[in-house]
The first five atom37 places (N, CA, C, CB, O) and aatype in JSON, in Angstrom:
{
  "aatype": [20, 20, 20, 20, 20, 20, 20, 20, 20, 20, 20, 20, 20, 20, 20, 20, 20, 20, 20, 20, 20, 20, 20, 20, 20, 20, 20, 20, 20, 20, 20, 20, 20, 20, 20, 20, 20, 20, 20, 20, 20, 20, 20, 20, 20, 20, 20, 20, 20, 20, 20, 20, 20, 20, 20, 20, 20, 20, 20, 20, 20, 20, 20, 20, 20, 20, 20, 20, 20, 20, 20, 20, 20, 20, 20, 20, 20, 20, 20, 20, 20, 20, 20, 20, 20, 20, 20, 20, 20, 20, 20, 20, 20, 20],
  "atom_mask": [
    [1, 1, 1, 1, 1],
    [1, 1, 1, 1, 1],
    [1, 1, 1, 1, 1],
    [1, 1, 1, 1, 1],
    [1, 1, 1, 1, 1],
    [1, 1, 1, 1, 1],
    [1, 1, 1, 1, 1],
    [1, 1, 1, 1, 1],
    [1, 1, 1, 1, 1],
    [1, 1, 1, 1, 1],
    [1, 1, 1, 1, 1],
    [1, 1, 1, 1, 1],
    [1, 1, 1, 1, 1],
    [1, 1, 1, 1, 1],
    [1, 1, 1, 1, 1],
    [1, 1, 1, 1, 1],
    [1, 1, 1, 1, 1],
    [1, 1, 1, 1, 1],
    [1, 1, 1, 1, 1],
    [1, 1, 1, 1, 1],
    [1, 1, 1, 1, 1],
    [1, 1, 1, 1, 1],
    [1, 1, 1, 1, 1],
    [1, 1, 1, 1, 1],
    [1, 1, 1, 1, 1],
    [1, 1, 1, 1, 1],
    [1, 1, 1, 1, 1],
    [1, 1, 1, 1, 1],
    [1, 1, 1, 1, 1],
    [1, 1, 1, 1, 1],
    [1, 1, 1, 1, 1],
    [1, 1, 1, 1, 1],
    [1, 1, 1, 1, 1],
    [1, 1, 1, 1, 1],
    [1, 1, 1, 1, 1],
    [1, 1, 1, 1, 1],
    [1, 1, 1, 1, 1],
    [1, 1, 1, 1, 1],
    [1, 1, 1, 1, 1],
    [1, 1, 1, 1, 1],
    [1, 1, 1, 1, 1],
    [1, 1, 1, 1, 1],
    [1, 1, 1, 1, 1],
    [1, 1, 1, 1, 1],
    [1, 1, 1, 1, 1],
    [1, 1, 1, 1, 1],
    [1, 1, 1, 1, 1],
    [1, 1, 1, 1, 1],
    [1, 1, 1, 1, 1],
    [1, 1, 1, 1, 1],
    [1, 1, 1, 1, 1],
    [1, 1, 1, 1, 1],
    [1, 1, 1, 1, 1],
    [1, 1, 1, 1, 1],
    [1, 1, 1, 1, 1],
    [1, 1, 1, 1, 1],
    [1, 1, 1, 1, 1],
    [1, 1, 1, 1, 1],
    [1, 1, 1, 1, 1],
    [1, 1, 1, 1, 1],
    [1, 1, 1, 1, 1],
    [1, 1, 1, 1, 1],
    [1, 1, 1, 1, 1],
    [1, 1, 1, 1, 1],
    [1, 1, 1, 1, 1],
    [1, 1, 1, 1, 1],
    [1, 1, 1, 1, 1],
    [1, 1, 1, 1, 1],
    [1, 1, 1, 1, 1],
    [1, 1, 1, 1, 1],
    [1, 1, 1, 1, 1],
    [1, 1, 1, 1, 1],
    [1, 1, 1, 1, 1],
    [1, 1, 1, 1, 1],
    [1, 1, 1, 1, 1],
    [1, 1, 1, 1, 1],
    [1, 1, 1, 1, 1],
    [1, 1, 1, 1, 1],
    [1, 1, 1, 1, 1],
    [1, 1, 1, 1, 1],
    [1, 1, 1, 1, 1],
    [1, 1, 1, 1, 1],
    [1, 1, 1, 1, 1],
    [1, 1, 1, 1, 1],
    [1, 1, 1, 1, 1],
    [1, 1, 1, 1, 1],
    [1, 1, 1, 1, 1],
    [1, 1, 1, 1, 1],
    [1, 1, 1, 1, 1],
    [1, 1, 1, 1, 1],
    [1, 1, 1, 1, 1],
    [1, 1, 1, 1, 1],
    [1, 1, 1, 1, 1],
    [1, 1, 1, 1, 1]
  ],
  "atom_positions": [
    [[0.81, -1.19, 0.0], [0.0, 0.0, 0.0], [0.87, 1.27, 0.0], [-0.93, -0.01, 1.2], [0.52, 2.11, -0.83]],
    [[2.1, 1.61, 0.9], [2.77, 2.31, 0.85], [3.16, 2.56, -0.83], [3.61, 1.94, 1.8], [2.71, 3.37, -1.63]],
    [[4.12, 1.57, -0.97], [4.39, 1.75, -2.61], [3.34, 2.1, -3.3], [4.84, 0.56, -3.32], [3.75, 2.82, -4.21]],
    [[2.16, 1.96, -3.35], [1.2, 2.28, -3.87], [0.85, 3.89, -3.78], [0.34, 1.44, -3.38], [0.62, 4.45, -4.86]],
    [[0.81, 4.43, -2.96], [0.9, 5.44, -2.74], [1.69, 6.61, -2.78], [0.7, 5.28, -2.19], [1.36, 7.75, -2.46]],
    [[3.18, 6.02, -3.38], [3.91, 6.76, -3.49], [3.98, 6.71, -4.92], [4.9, 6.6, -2.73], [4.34, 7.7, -5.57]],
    [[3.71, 5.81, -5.36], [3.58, 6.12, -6.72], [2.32, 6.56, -7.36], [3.94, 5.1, -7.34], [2.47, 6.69, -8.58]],
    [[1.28, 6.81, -7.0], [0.34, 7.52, -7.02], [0.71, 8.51, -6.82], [-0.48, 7.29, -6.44], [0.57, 9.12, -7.88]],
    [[1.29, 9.4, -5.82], [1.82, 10.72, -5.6], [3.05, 11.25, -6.62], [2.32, 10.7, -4.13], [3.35, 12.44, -6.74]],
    [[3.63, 10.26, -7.27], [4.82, 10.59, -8.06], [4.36, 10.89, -9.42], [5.86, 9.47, -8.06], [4.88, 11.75, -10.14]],
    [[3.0, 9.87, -9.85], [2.24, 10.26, -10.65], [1.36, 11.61, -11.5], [1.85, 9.72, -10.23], [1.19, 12.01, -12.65]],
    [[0.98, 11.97, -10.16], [0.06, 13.36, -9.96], [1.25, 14.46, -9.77], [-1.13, 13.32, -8.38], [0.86, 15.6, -10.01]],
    [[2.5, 14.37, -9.44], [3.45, 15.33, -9.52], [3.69, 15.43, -11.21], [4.81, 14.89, -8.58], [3.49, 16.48, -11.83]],
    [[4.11, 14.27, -11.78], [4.59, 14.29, -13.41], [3.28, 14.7, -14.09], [5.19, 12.63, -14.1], [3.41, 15.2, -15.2]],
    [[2.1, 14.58, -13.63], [1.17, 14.85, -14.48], [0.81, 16.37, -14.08], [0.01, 13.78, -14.41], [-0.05, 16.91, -14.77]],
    [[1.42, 17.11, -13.0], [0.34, 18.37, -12.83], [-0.11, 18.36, -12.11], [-0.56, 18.68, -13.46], [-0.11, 19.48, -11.6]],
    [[-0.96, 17.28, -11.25], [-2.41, 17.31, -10.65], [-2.07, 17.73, -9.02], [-3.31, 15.6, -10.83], [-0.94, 17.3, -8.76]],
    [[-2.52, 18.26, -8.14], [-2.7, 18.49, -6.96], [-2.53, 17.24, -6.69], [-3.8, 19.15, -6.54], [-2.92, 16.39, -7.5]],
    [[-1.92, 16.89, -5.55], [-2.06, 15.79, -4.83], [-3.33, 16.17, -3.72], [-0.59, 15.4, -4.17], [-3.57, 17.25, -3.18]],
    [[-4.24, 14.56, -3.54], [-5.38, 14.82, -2.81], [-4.99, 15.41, -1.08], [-6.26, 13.33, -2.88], [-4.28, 14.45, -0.78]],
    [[-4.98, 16.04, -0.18], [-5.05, 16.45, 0.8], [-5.11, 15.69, 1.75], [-5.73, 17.1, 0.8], [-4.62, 15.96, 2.85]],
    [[-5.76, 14.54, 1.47], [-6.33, 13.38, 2.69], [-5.22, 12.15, 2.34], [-8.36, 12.72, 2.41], [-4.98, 11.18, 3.07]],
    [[-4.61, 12.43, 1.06], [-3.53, 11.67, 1.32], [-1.9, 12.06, 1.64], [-3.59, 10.99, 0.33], [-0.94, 11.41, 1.22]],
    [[-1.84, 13.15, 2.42], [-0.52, 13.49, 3.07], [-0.73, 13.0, 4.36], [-0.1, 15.0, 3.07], [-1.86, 12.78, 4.78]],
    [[0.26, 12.83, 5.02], [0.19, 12.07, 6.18], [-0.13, 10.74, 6.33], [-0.5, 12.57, 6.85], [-0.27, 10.21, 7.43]],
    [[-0.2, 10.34, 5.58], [-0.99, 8.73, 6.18], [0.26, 8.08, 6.57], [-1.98, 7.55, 4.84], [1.42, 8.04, 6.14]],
    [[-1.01, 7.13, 8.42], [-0.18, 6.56, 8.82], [-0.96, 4.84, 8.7], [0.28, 7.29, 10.2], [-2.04, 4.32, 8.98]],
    [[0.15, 4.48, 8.23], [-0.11, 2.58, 8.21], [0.02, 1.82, 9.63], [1.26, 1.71, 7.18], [0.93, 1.85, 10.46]],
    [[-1.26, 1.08, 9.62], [-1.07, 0.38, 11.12], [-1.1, -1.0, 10.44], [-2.43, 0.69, 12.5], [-1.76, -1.41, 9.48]],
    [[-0.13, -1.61, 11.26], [0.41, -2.71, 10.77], [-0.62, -3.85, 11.87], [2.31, -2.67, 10.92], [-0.48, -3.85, 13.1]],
    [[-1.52, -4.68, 11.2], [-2.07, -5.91, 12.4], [-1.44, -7.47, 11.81], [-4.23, -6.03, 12.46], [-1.31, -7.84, 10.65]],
    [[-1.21, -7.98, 12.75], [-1.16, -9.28, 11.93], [-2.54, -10.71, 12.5], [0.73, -9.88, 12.24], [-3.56, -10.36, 13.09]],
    [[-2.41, -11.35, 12.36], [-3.17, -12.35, 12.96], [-1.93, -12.99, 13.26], [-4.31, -13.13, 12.13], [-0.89, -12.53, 12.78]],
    [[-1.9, -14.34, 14.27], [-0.9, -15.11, 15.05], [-0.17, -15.43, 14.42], [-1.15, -16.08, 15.7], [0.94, -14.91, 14.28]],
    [[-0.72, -16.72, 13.66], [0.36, -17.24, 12.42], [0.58, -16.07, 11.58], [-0.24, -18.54, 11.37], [1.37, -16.9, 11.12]],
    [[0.67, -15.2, 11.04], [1.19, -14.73, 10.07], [2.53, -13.65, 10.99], [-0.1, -14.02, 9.06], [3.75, -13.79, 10.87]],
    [[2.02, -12.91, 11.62], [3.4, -12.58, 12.84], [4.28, -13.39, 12.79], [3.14, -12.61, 14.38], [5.3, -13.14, 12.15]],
    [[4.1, -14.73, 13.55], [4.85, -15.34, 13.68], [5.92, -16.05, 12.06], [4.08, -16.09, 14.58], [7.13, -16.25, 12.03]],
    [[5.21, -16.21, 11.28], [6.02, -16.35, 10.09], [6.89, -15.16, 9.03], [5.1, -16.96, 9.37], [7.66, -15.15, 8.07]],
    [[6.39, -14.54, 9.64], [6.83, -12.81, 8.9], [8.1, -12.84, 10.3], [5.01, -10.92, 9.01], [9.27, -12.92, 9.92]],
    [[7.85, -12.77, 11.82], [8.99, -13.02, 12.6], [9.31, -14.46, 12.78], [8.83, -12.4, 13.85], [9.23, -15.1, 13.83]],
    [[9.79, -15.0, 11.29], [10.26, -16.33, 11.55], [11.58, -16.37, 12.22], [10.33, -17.09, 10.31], [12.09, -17.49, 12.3]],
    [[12.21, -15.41, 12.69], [13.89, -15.67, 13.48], [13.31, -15.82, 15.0], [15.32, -13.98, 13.34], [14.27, -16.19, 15.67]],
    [[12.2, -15.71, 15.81], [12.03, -15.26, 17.25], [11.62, -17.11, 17.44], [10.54, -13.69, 17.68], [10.97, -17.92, 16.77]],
    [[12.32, -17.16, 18.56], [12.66, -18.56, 19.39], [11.16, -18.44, 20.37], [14.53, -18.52, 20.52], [11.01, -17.82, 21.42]],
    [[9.99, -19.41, 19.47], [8.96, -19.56, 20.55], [9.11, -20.1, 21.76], [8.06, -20.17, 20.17], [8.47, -19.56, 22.66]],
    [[10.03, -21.39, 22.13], [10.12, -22.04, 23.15], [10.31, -20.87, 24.29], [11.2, -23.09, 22.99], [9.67, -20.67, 25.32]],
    [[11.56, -20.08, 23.66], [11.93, -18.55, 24.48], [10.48, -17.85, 25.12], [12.68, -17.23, 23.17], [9.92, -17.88, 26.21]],
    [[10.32, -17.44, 24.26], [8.88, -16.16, 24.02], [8.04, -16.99, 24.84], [8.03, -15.79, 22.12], [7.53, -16.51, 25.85]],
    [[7.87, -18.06, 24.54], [6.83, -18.64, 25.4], [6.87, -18.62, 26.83], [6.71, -19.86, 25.12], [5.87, -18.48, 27.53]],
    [[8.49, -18.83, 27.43], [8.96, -18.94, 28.85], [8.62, -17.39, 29.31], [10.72, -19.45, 29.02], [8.09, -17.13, 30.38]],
    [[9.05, -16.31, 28.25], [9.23, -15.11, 28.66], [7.79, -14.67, 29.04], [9.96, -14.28, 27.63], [7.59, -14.05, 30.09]],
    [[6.9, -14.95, 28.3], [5.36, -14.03, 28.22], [4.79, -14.65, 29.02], [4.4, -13.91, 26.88], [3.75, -14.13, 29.41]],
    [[5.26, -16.35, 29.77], [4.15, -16.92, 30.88], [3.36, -17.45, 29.81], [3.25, -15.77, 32.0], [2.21, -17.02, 29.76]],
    [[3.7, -18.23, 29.0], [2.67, -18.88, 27.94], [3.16, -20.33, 27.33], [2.48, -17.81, 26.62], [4.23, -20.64, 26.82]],
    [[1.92, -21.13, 27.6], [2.93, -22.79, 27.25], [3.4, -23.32, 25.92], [2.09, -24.13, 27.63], [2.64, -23.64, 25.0]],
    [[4.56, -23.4, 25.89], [5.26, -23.46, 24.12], [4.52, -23.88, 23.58], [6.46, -24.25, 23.61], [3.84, -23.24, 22.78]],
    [[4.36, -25.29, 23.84], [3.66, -26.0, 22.96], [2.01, -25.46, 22.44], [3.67, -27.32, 23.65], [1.54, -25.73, 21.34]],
    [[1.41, -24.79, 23.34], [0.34, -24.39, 22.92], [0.5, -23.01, 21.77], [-0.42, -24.16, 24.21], [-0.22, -22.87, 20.78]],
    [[1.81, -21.91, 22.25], [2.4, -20.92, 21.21], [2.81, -21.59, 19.83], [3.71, -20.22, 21.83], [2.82, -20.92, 18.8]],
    [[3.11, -22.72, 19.84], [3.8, -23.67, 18.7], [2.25, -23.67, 18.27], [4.8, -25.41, 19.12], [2.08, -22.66, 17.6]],
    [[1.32, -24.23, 18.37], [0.06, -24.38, 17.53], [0.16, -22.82, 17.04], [-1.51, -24.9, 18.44], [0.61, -22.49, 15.95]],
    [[-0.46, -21.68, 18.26], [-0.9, -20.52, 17.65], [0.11, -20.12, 16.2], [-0.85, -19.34, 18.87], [-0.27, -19.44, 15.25]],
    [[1.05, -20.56, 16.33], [2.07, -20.27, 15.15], [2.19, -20.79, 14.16], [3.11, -20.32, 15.35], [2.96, -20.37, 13.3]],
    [[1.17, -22.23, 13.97], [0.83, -23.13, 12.99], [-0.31, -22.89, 12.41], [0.81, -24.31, 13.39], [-0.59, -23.54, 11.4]],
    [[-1.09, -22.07, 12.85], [-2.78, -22.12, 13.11], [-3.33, -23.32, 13.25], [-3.62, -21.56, 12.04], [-4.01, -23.69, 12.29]],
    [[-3.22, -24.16, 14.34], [-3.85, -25.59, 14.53], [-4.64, -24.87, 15.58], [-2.82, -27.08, 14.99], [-5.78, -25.29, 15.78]],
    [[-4.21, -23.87, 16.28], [-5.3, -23.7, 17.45], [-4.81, -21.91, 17.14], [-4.93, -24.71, 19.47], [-3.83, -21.39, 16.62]],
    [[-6.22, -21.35, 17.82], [-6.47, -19.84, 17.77], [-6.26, -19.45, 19.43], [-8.2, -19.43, 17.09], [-6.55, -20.22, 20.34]],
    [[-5.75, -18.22, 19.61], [-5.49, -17.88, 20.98], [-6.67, -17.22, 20.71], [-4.12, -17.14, 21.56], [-7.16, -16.92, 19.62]],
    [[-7.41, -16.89, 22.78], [-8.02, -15.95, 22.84], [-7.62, -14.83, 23.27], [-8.79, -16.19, 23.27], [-6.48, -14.54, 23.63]],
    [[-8.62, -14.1, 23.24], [-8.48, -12.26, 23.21], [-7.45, -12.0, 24.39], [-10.23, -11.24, 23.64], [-6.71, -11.02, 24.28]],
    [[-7.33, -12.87, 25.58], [-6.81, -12.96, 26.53], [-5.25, -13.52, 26.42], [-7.67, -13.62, 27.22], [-4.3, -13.16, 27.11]],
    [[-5.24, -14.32, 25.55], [-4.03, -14.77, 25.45], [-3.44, -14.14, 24.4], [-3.96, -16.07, 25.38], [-2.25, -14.17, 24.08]],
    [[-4.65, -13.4, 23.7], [-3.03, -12.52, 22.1], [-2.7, -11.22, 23.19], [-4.05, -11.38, 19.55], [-1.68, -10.57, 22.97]],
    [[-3.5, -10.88, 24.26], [-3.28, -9.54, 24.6], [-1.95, -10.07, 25.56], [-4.72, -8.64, 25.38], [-1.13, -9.15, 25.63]],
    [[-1.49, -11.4, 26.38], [-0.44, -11.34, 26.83], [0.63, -11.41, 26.38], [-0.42, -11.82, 27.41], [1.71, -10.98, 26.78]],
    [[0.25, -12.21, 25.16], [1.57, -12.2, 24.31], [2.21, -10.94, 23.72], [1.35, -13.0, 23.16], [3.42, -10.69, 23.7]],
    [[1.01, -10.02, 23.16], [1.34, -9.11, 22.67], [1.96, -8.09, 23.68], [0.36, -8.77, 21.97], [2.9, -7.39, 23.31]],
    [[1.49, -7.99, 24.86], [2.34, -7.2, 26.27], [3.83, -7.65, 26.29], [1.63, -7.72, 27.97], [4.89, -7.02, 26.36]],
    [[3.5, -9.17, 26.19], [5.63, -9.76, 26.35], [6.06, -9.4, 25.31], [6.28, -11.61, 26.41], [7.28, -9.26, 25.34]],
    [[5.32, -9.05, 23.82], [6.22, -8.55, 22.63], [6.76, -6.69, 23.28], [4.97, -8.57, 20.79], [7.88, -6.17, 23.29]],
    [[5.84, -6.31, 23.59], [6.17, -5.17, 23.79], [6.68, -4.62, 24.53], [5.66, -4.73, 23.72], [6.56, -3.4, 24.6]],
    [[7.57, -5.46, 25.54], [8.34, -5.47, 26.79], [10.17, -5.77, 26.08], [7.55, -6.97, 28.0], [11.32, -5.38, 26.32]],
    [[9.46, -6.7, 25.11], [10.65, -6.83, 24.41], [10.96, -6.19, 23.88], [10.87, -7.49, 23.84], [12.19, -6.08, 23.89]],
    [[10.06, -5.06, 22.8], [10.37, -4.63, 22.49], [11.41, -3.28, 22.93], [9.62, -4.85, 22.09], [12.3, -2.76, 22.26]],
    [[10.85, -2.9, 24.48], [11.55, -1.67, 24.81], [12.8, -2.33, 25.49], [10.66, -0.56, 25.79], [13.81, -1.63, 25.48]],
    [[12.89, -3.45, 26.02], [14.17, -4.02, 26.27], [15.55, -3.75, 24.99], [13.77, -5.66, 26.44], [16.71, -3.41, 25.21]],
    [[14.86, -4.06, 23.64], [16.2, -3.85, 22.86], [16.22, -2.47, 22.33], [16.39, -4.87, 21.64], [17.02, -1.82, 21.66]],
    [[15.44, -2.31, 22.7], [15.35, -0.51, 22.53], [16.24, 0.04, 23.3], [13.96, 0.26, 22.98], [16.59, 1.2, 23.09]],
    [[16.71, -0.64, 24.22], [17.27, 0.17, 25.38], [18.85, -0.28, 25.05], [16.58, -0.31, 27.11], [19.63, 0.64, 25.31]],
    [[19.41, -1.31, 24.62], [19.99, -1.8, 24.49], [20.84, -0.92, 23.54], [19.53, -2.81, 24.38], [20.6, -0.53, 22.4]],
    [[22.24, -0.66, 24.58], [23.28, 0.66, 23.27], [24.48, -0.3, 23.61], [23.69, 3.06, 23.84], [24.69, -0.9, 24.67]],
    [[25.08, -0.3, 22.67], [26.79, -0.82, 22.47], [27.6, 0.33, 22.28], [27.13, -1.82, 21.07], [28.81, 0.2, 22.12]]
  ]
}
C-alpha cells in the first residue's frame, strides 16, 4: 500500500495534478493475525517467548501453525511480552 501510494503521488506530480489532501500524512497500522506474525517473525525462538510471556510453548507452537487460535486474553499477553521486548532492545546501546 505504501508503494502504492507513493507512486500515485509521483504520478500526480509528473502529471500536474494536486495531490489529494487526505492523502498526506498517512499513517499505516500494521495488524497481523498469530500465524502470520509469527512467520513474517520467523527468526524469534517460541520455546523462548513462550517462557518469557508466561505462555505454554507448545500451545504458542500451535498458535504459530494455526492448529489452534489464541483468545483475546491470550493474544493480549503475548502481545504485552512482545512489547516489553520490544523496549528491552530498545534500550539496548553498544
Amino acid at each position: 500500500m505504501m508503494k502504492a501510494l507513493d507512486d500515485y503521488k509521483t504520478m500526480c506530480q509528473e502529471e500536474g495534478v494536486d495531490i489529494p489532501a487526505e492523502l498526506n500524512n498517512i499513517e499505516f497500522v500494521y495488524k497481523y493475525d498469530m500465524q502470520s506474525f509469527f512467520n513474517y517473525f520467523s527468526w524469534i525462538n517460541i520455546s523462548k517467548l513462550a517462557t518469557k510471556v508466561g505462555v505454554n510453548g507448545s500451545l504458542l507452537r500451535q498458535y504459530k501453525q494455526g492448529i489452534a487460535f489464541a483468545s483475546e486474553k491470550q493474544c493480549k499477553k503475548i502481545q504485552e511480552g512482545l512489547r516489553e521486548l520490544g523496549q528491552e532492545l530498545n534500550a539496548v546501546r553498544f
